[in-house]
C-alpha positions as CSV (number, residue, x, y, z in Angstrom):
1,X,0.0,0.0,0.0
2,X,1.3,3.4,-1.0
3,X,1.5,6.9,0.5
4,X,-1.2,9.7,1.2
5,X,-0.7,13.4,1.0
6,X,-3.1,15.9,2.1
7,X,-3.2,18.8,-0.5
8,X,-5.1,22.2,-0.2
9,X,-7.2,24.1,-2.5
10,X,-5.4,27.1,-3.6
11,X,-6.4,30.8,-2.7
12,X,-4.2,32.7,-4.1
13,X,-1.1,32.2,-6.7
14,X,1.6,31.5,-3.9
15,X,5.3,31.1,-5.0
16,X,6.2,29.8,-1.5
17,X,4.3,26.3,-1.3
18,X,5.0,23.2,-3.0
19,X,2.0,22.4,-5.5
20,X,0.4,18.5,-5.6
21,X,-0.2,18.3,-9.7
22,X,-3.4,15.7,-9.8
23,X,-6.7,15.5,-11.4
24,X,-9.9,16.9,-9.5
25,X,-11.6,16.1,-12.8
26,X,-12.1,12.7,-11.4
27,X,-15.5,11.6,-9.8
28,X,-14.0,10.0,-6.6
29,X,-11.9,11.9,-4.0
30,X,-8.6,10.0,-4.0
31,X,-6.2,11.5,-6.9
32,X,-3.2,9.5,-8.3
33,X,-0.3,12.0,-8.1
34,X,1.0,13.2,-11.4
35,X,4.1,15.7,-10.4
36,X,5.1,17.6,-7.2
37,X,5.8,21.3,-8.0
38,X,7.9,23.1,-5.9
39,X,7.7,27.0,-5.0
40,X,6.6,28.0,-8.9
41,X,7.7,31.9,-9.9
42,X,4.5,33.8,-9.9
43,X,3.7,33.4,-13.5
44,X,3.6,30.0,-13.3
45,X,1.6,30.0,-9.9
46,X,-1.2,31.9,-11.7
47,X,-1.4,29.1,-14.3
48,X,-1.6,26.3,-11.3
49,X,-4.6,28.3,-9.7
50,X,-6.8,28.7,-12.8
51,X,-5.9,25.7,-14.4
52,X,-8.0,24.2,-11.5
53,X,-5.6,20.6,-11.4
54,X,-3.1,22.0,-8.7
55,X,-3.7,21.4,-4.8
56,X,-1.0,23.1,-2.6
57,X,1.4,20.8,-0.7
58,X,0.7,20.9,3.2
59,X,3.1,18.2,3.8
60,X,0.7,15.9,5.9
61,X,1.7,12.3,4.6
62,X,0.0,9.5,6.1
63,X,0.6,5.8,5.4
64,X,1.3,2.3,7.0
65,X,4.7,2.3,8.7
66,X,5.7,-0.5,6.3
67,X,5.2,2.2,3.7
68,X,7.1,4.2,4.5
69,X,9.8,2.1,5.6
70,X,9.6,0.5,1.7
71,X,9.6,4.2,0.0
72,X,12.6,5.5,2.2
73,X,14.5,1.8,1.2
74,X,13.8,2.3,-1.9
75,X,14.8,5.7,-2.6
76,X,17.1,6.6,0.1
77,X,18.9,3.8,1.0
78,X,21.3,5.3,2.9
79,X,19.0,7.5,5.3
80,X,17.5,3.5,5.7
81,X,21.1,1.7,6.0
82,X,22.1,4.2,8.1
83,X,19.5,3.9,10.9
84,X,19.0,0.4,10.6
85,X,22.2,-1.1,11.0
86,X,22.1,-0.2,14.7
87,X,18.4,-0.9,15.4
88,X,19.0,-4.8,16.5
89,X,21.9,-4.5,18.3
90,X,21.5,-1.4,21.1
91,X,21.6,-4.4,24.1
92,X,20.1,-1.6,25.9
93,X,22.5,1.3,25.3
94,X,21.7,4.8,25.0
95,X,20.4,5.0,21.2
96,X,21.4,8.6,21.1
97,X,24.8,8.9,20.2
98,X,23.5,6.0,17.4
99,X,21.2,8.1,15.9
100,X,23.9,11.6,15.9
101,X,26.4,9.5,14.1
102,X,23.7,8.2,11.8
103,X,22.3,11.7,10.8
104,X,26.4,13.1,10.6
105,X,26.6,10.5,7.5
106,X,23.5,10.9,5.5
107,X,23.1,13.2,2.9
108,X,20.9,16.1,3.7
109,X,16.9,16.0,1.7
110,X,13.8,16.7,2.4
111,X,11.4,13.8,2.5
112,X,9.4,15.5,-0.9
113,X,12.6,15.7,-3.1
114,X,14.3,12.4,-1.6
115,X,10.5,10.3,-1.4
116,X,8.1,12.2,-2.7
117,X,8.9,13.4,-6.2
118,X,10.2,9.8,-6.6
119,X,7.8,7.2,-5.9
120,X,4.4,6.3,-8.1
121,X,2.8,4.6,-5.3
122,X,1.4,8.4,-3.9
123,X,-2.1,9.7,-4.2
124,X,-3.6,13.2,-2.8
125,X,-6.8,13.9,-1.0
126,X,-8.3,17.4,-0.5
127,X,-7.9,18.7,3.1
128,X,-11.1,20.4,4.1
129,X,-9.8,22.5,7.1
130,X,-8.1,25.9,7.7
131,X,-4.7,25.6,6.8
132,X,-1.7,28.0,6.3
133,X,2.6,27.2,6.5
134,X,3.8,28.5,9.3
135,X,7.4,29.0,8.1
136,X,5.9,31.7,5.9
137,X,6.0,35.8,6.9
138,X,3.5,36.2,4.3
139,X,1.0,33.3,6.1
140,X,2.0,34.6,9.4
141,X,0.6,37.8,8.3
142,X,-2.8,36.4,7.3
143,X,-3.4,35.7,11.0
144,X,-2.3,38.9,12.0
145,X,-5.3,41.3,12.3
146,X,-3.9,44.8,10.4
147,X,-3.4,48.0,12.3
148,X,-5.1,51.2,11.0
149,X,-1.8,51.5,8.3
150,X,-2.3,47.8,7.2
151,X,0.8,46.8,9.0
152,X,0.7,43.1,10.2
153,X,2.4,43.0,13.7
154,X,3.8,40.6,16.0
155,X,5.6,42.1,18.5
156,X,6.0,46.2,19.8
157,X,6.0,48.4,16.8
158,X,6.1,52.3,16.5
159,X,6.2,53.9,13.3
160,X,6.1,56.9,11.6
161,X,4.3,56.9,8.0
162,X,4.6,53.3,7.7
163,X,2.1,51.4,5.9
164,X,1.0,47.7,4.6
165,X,4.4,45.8,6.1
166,X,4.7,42.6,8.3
167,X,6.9,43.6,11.0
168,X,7.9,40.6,13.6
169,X,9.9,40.7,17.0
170,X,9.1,39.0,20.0
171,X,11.9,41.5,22.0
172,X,12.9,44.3,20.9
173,X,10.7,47.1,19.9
174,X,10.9,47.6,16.2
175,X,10.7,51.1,14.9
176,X,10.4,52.5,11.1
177,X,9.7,55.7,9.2
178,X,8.5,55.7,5.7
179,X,8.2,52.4,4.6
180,X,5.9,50.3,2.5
181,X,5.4,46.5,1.6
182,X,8.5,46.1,3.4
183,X,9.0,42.9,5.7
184,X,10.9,43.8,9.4
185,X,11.5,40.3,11.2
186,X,13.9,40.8,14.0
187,X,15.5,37.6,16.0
188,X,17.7,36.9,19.1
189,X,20.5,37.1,16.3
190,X,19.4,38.5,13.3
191,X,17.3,41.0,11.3
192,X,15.8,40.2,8.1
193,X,14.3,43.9,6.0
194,X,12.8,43.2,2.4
195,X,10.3,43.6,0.4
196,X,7.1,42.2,0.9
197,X,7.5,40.6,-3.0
198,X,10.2,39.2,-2.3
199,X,9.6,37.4,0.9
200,X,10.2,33.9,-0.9
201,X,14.3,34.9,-1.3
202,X,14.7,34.4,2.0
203,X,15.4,30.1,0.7
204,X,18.2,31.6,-1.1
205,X,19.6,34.1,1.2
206,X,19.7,31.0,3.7
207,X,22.0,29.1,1.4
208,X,24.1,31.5,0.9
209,X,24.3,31.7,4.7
210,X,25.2,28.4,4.9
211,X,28.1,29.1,2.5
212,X,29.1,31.6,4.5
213,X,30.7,32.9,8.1
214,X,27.2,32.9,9.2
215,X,26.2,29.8,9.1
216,X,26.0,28.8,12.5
217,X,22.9,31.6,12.2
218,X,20.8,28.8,9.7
């Protein structure tokens, strides 16, 4: 028995989901998967949402255990090598400093490029429920009622002719004059400005981060 992933109906052309390519055409409400999609330019978003055959990818796989034990053999078989060569012989012992030496020598994937994208034994269903990714600005911001500027605000906030940004920090009081459709996300160690459009860079500003001095920070 295969693999189930829970898509949602599209809202809006996002570029920061994954899209589930299927066909809702069909009568019953189980969908062979035809393609994962992941974070389309905007152009290409548009096309998913009115073609009316693309289901954003929440990420909610369910399955048998043996399942997934079979896809991640199948197409990672070293993520499965790795933690099943110690699995029979612990006699007891901690398993923790088993499982750090096992993640230290696998490659680093996600489970939709490494599984996913892979295997032709996955089919969608259409989640009915409320339903947004929280490693998004732009999502956090939907839950986020606006102030009387249309800023979306987590956090203390003073501004001055400020209007229609996302401005996060949990700390530190953030403070701006003059901006629009700007993004202000302040951390413990970091601060993040851009524009709202361009939220989405933030994948490859990471990478670079993690080719960098700062990538202790990722």
């Amino acid at each position: 028995m295969g693999l189930v992933i829970i898509g949602i109906t599209p809202s809006y052309p996002a570029t920061g989901y994954g899209y589930i390519h299927v066909d809702l055409g069909q009568e019953n409400k189980i969908y062979p998967v035809i393609r994962f999609v992941e974070k389309p330019d905007r152009e290409t978003a548009e096309q998913f949402l009115s073609s009316g055959n693309y289901l954003w990818n929440s990420g909610i796989v369910a399955g048998r255990l043996s399942a997934f034990v079979s896809h991640i053999q199948s197409f990672l078989p070293k993520h499965y090598d790795g933690f099943s060569a110690f699995k029979d012989n612990l006699d007891g012992q901690d398993i923790l400093p088993f499982v750090k030496k096992a993640y230290a020598e696998i490659p680093g994937i996600s489970f939709d490029k490494g599984v996913l994208e892979k295997s032709n034994d996955i089919v969608a269903i259409k989640g009915d429920f409320d339903w947004n990714d929280i490693g998004s600005l732009e999502s956090l911001a939907v839950s986020l009622p606006p102030d009387i500027d249309g800023n979306k605000v987590k956090g203390d906030f003073f501004s001055v002719d400020t209007k229609d940004c996302i401005i996060y920090g949990d700390k530190a009081l953030v403070t701006a004059i003059g901006m629009r459709n700007v993004v202000i996300a302040i951390t413990d160690d970091a601060v993040l400005v851009c524009p709202r459009d361009r939220v989405q860079d933030v994948k490859i500003l990471t990478e670079r981060l993690k080719n960098s001095r700062y990538k202790s920070l990722t």
